[in-house]
N, CA, C and O atoms as a GROMACS GRO file, in nm:
protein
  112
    1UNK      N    1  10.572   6.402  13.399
    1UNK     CA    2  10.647   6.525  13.424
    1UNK      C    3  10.687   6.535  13.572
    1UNK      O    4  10.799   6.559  13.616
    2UNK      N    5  10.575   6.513  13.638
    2UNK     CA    6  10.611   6.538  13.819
    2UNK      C    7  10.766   6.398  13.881
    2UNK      O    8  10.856   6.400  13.966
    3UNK      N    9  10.713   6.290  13.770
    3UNK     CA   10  10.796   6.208  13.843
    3UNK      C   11  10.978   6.227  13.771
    3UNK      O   12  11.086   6.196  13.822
    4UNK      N   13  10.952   6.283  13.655
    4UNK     CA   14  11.091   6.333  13.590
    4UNK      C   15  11.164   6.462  13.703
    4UNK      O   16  11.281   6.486  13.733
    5UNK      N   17  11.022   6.534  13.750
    5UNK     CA   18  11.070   6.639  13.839
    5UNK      C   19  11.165   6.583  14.005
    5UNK      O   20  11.256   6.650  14.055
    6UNK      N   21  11.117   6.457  14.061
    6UNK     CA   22  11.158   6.411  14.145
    6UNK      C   23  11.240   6.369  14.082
    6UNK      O   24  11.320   6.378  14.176
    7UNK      N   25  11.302   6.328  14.002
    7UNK     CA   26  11.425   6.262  13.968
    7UNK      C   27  11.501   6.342  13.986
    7UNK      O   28  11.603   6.307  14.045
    8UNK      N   29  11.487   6.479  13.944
    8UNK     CA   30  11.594   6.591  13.889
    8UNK      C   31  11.654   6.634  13.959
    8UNK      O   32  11.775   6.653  13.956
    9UNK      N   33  11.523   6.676  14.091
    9UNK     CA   34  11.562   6.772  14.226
    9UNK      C   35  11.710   6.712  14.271
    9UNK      O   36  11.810   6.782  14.251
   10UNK      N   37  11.720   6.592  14.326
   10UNK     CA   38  11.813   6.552  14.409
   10UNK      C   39  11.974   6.502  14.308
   10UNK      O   40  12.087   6.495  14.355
   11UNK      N   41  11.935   6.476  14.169
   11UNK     CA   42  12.032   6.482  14.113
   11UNK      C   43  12.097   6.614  14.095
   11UNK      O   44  12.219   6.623  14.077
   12UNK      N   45  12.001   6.740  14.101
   12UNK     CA   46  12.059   6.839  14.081
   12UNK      C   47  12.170   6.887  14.183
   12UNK      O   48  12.274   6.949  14.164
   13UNK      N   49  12.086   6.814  14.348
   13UNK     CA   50  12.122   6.857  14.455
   13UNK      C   51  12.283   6.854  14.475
   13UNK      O   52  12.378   6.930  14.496
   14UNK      N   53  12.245   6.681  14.448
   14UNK     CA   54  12.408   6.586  14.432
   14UNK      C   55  12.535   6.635  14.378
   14UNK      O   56  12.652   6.621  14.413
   15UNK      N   57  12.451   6.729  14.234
   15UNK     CA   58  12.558   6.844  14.164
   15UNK      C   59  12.653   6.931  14.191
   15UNK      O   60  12.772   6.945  14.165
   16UNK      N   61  12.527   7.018  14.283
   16UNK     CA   62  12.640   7.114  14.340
   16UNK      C   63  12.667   7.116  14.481
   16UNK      O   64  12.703   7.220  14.536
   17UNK      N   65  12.649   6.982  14.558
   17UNK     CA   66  12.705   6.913  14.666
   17UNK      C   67  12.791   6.899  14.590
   17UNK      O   68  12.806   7.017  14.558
   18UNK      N   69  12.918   6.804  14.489
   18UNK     CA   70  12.981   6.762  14.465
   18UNK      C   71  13.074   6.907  14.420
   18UNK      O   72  13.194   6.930  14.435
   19UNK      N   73  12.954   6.997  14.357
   19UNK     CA   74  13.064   7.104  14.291
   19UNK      C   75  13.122   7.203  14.431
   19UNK      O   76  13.242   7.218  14.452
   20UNK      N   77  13.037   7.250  14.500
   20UNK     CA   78  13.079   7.301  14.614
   20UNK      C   79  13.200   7.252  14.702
   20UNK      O   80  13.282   7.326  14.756
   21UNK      N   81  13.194   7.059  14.708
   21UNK     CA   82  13.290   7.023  14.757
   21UNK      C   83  13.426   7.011  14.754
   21UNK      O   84  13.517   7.006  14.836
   22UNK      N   85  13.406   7.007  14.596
   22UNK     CA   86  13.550   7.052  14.534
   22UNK      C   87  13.615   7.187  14.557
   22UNK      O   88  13.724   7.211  14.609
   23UNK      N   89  13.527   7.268  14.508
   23UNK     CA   90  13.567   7.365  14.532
   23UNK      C   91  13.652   7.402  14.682
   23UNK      O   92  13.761   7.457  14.695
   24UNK      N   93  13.547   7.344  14.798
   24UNK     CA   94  13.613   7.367  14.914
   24UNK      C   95  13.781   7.327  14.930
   24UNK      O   96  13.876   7.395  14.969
   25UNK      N   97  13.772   7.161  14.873
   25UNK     CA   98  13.902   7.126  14.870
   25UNK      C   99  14.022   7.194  14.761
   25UNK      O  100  14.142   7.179  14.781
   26UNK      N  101  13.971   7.265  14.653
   26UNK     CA  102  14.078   7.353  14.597
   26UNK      C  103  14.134   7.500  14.721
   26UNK      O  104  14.247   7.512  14.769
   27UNK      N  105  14.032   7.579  14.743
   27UNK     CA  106  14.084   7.642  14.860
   27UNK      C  107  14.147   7.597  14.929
   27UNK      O  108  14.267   7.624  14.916
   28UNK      N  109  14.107   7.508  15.037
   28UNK     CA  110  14.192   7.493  15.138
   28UNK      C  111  14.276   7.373  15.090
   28UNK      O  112  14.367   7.329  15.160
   0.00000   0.00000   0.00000
């Protein structure tokens, strides 16, 4: 479970790094 949990964190991170980024580039 703990090591499924380290997997997740940073994929999750990657997520909404990627979703945020977009987003930025639709605004501007």
């Amino acid at each position: 479970m703990s090591a499924l949990y380290i997997t997740e964190i940073p994929k999750n991170r990657f997520l909404t790094h990627t979703r945020t980024h977009k987003h930025t580039k639709l605004t501007s």
